[in-house]
HTML snippet that shows the backbone in 3Dmol.js (N, CA, C, O; Angstrom):
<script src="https://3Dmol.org/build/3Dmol-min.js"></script>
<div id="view" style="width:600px;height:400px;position:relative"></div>
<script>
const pdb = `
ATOM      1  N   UNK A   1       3.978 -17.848 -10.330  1.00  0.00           N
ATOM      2  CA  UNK A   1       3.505 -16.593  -9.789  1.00  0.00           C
ATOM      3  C   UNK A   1       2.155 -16.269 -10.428  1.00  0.00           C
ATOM      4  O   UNK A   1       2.087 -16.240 -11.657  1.00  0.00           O
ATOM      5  N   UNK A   2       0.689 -15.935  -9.412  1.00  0.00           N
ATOM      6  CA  UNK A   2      -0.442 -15.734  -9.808  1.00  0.00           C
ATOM      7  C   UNK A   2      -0.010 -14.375 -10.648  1.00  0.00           C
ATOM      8  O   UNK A   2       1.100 -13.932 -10.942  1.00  0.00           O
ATOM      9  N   UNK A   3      -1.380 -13.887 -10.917  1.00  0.00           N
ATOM     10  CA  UNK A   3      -1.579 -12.164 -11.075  1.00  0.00           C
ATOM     11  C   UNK A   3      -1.567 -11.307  -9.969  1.00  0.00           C
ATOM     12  O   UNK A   3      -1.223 -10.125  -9.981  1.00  0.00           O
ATOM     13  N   UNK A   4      -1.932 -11.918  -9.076  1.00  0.00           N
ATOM     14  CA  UNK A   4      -2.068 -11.008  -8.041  1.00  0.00           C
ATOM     15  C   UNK A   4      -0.994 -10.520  -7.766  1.00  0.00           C
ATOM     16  O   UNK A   4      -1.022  -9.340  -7.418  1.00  0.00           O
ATOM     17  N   UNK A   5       0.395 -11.247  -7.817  1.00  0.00           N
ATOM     18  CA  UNK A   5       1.919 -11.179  -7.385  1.00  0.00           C
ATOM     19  C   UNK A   5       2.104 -10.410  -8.540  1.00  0.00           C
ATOM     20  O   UNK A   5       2.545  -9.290  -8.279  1.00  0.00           O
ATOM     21  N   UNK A   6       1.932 -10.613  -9.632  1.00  0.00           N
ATOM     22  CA  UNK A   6       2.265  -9.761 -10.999  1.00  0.00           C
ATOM     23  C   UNK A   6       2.088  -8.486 -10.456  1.00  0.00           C
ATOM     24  O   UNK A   6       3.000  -7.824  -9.962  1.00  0.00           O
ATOM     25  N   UNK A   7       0.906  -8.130 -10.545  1.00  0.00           N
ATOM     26  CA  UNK A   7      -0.046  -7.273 -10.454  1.00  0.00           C
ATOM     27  C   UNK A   7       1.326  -6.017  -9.079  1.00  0.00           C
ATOM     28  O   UNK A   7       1.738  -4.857  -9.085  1.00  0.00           O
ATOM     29  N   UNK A   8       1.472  -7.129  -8.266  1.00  0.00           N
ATOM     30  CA  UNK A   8       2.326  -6.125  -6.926  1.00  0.00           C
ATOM     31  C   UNK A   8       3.568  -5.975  -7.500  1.00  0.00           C
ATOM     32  O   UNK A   8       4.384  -5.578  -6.668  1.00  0.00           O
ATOM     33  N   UNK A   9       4.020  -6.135  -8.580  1.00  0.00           N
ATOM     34  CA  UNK A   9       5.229  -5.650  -8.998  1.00  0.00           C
ATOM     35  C   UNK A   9       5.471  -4.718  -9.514  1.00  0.00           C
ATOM     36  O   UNK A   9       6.683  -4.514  -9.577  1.00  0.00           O
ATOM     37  N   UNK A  10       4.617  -3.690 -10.131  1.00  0.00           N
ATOM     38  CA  UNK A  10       4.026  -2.617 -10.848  1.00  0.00           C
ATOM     39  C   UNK A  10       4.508  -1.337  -9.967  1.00  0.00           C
ATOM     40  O   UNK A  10       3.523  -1.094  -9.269  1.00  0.00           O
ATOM     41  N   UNK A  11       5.475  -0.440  -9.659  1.00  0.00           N
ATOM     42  CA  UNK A  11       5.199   0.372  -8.747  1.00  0.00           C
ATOM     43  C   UNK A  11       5.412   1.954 -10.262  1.00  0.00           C
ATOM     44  O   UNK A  11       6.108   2.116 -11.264  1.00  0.00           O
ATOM     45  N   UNK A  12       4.447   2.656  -9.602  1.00  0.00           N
ATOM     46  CA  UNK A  12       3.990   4.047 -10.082  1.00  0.00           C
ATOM     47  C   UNK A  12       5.355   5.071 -10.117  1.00  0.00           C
ATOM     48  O   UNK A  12       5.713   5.713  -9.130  1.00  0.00           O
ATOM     49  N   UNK A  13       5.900   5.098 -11.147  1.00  0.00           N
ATOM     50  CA  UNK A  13       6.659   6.662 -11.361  1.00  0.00           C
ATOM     51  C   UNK A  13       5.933   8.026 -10.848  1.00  0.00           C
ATOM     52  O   UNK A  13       6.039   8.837  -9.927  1.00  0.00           O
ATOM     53  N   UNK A  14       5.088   7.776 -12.064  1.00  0.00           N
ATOM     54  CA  UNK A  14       4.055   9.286 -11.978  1.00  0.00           C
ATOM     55  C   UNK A  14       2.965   8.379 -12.277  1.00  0.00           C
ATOM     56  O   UNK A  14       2.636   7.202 -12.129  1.00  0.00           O
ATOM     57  N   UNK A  15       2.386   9.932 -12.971  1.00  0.00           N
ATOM     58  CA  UNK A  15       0.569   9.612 -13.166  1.00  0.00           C
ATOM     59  C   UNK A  15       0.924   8.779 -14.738  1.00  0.00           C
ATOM     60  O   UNK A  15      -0.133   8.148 -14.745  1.00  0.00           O
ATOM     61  N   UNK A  16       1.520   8.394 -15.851  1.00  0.00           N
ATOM     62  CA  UNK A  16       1.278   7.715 -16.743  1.00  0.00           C
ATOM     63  C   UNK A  16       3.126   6.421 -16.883  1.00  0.00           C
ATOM     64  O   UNK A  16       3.619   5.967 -17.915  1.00  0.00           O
ATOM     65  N   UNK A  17       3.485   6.288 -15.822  1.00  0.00           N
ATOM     66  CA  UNK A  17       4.699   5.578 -16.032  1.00  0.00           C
ATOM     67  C   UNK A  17       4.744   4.743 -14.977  1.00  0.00           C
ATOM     68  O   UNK A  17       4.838   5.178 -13.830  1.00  0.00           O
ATOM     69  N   UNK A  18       4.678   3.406 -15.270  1.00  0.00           N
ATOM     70  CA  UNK A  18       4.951   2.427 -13.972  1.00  0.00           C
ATOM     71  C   UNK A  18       6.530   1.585 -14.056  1.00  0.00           C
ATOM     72  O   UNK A  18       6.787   1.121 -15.167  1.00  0.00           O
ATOM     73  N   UNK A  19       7.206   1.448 -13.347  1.00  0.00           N
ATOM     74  CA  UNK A  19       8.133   0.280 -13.215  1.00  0.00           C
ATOM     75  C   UNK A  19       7.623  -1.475 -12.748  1.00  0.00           C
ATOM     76  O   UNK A  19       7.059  -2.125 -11.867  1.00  0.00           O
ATOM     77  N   UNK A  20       8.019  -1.541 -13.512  1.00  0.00           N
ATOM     78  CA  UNK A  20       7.596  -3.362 -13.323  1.00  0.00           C
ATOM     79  C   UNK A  20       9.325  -4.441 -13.101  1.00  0.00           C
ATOM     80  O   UNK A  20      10.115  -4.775 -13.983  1.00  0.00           O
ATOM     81  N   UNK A  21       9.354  -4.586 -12.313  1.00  0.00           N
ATOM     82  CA  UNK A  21      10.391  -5.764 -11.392  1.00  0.00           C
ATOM     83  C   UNK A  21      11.228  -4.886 -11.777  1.00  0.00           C
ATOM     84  O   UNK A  21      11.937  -5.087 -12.762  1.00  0.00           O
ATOM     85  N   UNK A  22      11.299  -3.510 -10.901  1.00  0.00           N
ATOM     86  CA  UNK A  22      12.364  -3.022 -10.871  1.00  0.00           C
ATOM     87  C   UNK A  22      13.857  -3.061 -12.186  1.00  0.00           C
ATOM     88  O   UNK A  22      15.069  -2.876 -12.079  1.00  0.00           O
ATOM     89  N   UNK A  23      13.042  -3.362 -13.210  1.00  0.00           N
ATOM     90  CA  UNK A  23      13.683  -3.738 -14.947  1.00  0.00           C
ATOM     91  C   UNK A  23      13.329  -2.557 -15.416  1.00  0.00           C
ATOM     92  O   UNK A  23      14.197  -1.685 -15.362  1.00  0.00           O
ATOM     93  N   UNK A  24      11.894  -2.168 -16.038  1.00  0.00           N
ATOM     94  CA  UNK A  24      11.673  -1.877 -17.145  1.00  0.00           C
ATOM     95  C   UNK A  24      10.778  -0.682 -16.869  1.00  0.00           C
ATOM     96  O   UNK A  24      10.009  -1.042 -15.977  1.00  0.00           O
ATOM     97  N   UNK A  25      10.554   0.402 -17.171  1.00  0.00           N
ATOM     98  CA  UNK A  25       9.319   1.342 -17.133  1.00  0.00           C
ATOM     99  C   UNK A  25       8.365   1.126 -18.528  1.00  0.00           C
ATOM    100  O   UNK A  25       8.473   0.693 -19.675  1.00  0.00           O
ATOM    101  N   UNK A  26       7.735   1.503 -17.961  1.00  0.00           N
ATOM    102  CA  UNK A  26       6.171   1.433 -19.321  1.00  0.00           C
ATOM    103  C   UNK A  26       5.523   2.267 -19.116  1.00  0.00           C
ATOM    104  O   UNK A  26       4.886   2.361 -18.067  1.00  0.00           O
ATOM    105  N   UNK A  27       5.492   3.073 -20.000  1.00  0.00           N
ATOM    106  CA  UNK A  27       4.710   4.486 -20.565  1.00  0.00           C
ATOM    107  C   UNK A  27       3.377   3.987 -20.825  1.00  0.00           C
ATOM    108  O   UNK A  27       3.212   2.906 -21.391  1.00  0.00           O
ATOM    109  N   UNK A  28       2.028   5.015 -20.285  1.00  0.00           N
ATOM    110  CA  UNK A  28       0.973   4.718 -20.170  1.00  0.00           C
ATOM    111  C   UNK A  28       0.396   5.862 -21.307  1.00  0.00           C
ATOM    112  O   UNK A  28       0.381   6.967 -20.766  1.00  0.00           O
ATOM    113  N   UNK A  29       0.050   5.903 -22.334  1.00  0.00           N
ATOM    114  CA  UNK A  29      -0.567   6.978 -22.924  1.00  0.00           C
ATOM    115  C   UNK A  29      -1.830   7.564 -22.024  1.00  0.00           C
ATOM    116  O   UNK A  29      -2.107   7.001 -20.965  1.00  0.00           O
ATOM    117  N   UNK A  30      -2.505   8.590 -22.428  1.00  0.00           N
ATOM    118  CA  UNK A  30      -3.227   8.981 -21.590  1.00  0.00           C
ATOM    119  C   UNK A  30      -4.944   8.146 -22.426  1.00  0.00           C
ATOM    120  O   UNK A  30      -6.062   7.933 -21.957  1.00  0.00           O
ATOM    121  N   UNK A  31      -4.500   7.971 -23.404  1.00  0.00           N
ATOM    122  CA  UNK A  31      -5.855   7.428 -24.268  1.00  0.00           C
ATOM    123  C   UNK A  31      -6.304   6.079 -23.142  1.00  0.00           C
ATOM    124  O   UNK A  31      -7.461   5.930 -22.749  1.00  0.00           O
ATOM    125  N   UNK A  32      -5.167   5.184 -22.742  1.00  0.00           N
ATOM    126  CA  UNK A  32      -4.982   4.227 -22.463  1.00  0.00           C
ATOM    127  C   UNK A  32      -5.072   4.116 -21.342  1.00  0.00           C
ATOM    128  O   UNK A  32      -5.191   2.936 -21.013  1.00  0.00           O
ATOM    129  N   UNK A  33      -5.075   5.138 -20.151  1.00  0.00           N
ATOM    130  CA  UNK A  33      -5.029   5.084 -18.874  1.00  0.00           C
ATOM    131  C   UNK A  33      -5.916   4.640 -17.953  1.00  0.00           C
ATOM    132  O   UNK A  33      -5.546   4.261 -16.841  1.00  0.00           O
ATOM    133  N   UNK A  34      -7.505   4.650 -18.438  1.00  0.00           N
ATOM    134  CA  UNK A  34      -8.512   3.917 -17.664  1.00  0.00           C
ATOM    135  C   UNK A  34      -8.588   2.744 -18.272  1.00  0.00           C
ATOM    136  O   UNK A  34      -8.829   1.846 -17.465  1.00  0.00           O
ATOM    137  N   UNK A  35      -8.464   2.336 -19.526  1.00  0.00           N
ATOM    138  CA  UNK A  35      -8.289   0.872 -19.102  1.00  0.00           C
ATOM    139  C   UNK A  35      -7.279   0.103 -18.888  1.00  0.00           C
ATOM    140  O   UNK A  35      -7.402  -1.102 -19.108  1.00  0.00           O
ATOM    141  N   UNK A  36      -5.737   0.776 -18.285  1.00  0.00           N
ATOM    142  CA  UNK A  36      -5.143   0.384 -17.429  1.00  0.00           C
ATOM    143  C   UNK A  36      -5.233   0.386 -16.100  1.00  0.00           C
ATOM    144  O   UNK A  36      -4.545  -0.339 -15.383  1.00  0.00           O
ATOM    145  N   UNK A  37      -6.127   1.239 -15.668  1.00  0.00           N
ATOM    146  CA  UNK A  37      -6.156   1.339 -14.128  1.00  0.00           C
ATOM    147  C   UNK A  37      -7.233   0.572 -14.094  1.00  0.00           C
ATOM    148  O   UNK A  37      -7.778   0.657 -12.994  1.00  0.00           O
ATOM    149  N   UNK A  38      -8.008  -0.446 -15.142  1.00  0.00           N
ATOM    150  CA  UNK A  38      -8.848  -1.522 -14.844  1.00  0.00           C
ATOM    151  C   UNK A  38      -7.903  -2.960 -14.348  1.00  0.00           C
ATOM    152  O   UNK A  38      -7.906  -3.760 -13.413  1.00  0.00           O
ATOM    153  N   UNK A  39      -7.326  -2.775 -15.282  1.00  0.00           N
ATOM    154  CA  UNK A  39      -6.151  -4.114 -15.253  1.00  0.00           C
ATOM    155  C   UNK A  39      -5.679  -4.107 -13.732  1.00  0.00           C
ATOM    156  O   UNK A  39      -6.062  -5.035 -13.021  1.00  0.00           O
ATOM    157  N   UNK A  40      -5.066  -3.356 -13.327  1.00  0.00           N
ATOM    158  CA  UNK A  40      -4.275  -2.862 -12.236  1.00  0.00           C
ATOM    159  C   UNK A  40      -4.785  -3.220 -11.010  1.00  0.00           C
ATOM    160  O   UNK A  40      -4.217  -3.682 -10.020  1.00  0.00           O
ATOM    161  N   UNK A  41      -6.551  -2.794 -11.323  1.00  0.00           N
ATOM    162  CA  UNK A  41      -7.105  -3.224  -9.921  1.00  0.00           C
ATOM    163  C   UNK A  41      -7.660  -4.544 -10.324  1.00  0.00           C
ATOM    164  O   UNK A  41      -8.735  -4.730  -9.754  1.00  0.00           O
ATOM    165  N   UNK A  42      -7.282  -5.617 -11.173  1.00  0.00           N
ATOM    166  CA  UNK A  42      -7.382  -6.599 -11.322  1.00  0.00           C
ATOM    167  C   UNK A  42      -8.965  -6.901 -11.362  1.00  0.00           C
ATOM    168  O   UNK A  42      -9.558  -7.729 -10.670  1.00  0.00           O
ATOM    169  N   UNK A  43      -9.496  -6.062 -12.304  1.00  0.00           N
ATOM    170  CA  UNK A  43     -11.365  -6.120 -12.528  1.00  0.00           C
ATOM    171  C   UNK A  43     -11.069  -6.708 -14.077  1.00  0.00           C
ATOM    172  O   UNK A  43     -12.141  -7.019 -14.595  1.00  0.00           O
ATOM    173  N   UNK A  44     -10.049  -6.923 -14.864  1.00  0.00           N
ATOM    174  CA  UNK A  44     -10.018  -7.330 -15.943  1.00  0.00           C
ATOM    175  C   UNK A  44      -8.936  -7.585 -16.540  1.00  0.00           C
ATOM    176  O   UNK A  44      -8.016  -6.767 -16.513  1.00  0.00           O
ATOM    177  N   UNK A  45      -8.812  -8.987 -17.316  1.00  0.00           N
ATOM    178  CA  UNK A  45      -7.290  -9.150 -17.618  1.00  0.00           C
ATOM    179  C   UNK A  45      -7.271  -9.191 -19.433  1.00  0.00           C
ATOM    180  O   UNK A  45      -7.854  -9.930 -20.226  1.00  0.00           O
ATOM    181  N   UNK A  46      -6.416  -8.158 -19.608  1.00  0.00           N
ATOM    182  CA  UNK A  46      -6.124  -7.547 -21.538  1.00  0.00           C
ATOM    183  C   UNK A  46      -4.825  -7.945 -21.559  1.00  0.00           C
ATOM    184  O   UNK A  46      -4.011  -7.896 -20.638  1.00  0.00           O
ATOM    185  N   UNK A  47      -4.609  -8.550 -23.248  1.00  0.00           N
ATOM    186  CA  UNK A  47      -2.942  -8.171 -23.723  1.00  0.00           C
ATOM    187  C   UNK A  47      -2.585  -7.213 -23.989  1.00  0.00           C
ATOM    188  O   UNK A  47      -3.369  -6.510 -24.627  1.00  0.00           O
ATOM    189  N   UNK A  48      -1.434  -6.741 -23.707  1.00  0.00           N
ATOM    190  CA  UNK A  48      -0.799  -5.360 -24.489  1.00  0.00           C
ATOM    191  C   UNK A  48       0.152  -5.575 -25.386  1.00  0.00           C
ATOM    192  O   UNK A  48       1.056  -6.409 -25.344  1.00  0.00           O
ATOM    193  N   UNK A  49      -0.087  -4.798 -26.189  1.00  0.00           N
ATOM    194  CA  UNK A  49       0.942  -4.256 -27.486  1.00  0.00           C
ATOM    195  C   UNK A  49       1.967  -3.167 -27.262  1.00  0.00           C
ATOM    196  O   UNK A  49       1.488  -2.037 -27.166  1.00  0.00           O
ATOM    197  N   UNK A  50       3.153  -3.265 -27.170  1.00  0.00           N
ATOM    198  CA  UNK A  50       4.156  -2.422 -26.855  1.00  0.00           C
ATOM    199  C   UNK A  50       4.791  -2.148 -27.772  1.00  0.00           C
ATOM    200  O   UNK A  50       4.546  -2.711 -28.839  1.00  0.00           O
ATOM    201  N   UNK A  51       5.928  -1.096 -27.672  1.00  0.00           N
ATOM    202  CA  UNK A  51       6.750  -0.756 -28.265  1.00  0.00           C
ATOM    203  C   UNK A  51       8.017  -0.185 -27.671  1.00  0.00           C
ATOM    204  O   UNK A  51       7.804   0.675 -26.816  1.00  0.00           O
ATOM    205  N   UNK A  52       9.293  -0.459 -27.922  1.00  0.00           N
ATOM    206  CA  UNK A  52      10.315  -0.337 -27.338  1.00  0.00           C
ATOM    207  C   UNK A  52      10.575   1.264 -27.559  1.00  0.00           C
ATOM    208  O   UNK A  52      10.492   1.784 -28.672  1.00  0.00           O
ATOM    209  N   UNK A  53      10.890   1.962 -26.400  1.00  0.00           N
ATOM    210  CA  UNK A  53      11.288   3.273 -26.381  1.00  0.00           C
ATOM    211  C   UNK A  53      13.193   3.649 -26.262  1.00  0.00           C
ATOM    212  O   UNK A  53      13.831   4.660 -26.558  1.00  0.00           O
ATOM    213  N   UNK A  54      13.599   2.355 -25.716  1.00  0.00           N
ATOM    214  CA  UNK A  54      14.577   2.437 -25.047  1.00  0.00           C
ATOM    215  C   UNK A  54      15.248   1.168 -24.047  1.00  0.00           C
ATOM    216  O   UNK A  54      14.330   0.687 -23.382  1.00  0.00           O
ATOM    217  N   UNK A  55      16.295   0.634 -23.813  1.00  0.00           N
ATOM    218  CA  UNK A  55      16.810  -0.827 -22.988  1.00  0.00           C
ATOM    219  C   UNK A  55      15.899  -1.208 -22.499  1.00  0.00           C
ATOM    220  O   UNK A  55      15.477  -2.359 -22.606  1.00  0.00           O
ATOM    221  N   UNK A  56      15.144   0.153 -21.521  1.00  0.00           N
ATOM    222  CA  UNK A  56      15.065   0.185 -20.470  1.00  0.00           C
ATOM    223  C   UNK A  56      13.229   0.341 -20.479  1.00  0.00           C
ATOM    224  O   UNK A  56      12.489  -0.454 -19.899  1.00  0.00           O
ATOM    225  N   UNK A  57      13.003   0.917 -20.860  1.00  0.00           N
ATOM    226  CA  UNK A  57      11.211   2.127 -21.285  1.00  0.00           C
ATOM    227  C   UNK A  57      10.778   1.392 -22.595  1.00  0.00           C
ATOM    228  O   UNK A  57      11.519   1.267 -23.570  1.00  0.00           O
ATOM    229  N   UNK A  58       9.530   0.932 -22.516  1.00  0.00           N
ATOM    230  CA  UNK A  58       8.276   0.310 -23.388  1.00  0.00           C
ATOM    231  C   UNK A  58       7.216   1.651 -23.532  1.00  0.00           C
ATOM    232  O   UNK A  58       7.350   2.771 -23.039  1.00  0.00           O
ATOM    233  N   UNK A  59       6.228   1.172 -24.302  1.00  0.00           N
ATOM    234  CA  UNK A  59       5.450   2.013 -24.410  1.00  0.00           C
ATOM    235  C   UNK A  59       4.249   1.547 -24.668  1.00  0.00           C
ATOM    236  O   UNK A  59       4.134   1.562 -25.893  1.00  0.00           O
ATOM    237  N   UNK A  60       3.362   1.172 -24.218  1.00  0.00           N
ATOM    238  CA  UNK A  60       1.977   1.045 -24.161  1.00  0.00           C
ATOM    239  C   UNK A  60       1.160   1.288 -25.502  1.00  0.00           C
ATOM    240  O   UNK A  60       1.039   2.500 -25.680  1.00  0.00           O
ATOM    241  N   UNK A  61       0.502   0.466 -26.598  1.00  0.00           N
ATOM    242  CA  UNK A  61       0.073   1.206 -27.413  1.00  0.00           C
ATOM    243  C   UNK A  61      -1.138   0.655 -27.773  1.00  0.00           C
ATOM    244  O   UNK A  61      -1.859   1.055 -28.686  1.00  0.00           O
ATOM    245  N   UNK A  62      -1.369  -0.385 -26.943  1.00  0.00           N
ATOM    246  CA  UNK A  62      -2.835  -1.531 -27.724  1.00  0.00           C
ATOM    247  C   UNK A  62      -2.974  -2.143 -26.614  1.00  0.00           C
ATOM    248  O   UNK A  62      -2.127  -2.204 -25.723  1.00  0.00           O
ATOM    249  N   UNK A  63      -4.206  -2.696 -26.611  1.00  0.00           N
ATOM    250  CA  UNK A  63      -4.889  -3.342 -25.724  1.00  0.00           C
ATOM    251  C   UNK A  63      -6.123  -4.258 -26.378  1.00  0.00           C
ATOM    252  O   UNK A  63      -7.108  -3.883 -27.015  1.00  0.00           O
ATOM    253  N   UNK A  64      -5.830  -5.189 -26.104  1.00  0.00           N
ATOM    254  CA  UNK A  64      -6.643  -6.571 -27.172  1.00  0.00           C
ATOM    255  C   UNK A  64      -7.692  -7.053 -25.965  1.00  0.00           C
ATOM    256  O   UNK A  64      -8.483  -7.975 -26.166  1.00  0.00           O
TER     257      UNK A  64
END
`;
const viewer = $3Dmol.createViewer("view");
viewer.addModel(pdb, "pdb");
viewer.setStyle({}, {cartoon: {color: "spectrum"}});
viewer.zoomTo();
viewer.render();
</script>
C-alpha cells in the first residue's frame, strides 16, 4: 500500500482528532496542526512521535 492509500485511511473526528483504519484515533495538538494538515495533503512526508492515551487514542507529540 502507497501513501496515497495511507493517506485515505485517515477519516476526521473533529477539528484536532482523526481515525486511522477504523482502529485507532490520534489526537492532533493544536501546536501541531499545520504541519499535519501538510502531511495530509501529501506536500510532505514527517515521522511522528506518539504517545499512548488509551487501547484505543494516541497522541501526537513530535514531528521529525
Amino acid at each position: 500500500m502507497g501513501p496515497r492509500e495511507q493517506m485515505s485511511n485517515f477519516k476526521p473526528i473533529n477539528d484536532s482528532t482523526y481515525n486511522y483504519f477504523d482502529k485507532i484515533d490520534i489526537e492532533v495538538p493544536s501546536a501541531l496542526k499545520n504541519e499535519f494538515k501538510k502531511i495530509m495533503t501529501e506536500e510532505q512526508v514527517r515521522y511522528g512521535h506518539f504517545v499512548f492515551i488509551s487501547p484505543t487514542k494516541i497522541k501526537l507529540i513530535k514531528l521529525d
